[in-house]
N, C-alpha and C positions, 0 to 999 in steps of 0.2 A: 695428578689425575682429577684430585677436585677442581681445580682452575679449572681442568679444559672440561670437565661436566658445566659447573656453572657458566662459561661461555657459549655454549652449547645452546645450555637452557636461554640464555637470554638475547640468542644470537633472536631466536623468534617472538621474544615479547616483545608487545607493544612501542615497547620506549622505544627499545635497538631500533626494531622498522622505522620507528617515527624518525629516530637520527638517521640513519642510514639515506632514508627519502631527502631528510632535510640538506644535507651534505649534495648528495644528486643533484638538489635544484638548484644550491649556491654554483655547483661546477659549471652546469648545466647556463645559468646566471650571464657567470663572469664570462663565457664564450660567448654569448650571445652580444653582452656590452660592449668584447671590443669590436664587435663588427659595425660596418660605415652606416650611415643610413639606407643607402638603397639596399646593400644584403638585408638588413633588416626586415626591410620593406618587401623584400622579396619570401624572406622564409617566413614570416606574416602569411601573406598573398597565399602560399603554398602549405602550409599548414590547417590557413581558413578551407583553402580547396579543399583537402586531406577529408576535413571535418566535417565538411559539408556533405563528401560522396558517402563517406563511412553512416552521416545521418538518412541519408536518403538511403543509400541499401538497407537498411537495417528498416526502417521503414516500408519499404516492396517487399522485403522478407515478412515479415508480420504480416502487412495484410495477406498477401499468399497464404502463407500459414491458416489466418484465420479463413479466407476462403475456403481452403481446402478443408476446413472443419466445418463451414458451415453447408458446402457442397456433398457432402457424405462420402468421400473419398477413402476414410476411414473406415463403412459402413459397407461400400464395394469391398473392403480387405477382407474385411468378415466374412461374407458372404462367399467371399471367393474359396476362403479357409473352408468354410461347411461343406461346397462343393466337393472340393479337395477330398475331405475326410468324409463327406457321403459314398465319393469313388471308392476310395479306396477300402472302407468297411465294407462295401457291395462286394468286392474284391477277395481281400483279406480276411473277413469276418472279425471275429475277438473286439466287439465294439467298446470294453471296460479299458483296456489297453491303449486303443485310441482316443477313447475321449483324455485320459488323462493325461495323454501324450502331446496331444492338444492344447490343453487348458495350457501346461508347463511351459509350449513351445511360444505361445500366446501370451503369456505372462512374460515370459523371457524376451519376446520380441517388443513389447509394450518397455518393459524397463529398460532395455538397451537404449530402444530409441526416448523417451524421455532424458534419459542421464546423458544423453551425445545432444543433444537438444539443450538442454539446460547447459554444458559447458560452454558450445560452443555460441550462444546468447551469452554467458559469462563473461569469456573471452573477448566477443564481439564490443560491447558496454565497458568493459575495461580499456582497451582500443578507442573504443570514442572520448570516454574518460581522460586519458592520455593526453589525446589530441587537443583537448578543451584545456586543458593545462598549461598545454604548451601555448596556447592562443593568448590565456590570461597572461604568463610570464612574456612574452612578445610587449602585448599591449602594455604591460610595467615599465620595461627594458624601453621601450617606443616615447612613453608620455616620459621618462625620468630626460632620457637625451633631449627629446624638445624643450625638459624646462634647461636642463645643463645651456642649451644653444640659444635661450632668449635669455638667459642672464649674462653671457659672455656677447649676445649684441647690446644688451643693455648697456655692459661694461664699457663697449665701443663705445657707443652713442655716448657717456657721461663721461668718456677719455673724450673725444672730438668735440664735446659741447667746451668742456675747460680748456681746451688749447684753443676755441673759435672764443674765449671769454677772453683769454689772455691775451689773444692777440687783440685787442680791443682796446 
């Protein structure tokens, strides 16, 4: 029972994550090296794509956003609220009831959307994160093969130069 507490505990610390990522990327790695150059070159090409739409959406996301914050779109909600609750007190009467019903519903509506906002920006940056990962490990996997490939023509060239000397 103590083992599996302590594995437990350290399945989520720092180190474990760190090994566990590092492990992922050697896998991650070795798939990628044995593929030829053109797939290479292709899950490159398509990755950069990935990376680039994920940077641009997220980009038209934010300005929007801030748009819409600096348009008073916000400030319509409001007001739309006071309407709301001016009908309905006209209505209903008991205005202590409704304001505080208000404030709470207001409150609750502001935090929902904040915390589903914030995740899914989270989320979103984690995703690009990824993507950019993957581009750097590409471009390793990419420049290691082209030196592997100019030292095996080099090898060529300095087997062909000594058979062109011997025959000589």
């Amino acid at each position: 029972m103590k083992k599996y507490s302590k594995e437990t505990i350290m399945f989520f610390s720092f180190q474990e994550r760190k090994k566990r990522k590092f492990e992922k990327y050697l896998k991650e790695r070795k798939t990628l090296e044995q593929l030829s150059t053109s797939a290479l070159s292709f899950e490159y090409i398509q990755t950069k794509t990935a990376y680039e739409h994920k940077k641009n959406v997220f980009g038209i996301f934010a300005i929007s956003f801030l748009i819409s914050i600096w348009m008073g779109v916000w400030k319509e909600l409001l007001i739309l609220m006071g309407k709301a609750s001016y009908y309905f007190i006209s209505f209903y009467g008991n205005k202590g009831e409704w304001i505080r019903m208000m404030i709470y519903l207001l409150a609750m509506i502001t935090i929902v959307f904040t915390v589903f906002f914030i995740v899914i920006l989270w989320k979103y940056l984690q995703g690009i994160r990824k993507l950019y990962e993957r581009i750097l490990m590409l471009n390793e996997v990419q420049r290691k093969q082209e030196e592997k490939r100019k030292a095996e023509d080099l090898g060529e060239a300095r087997s062909n130069l000594e058979n062109t000397l011997r025959g000589i």
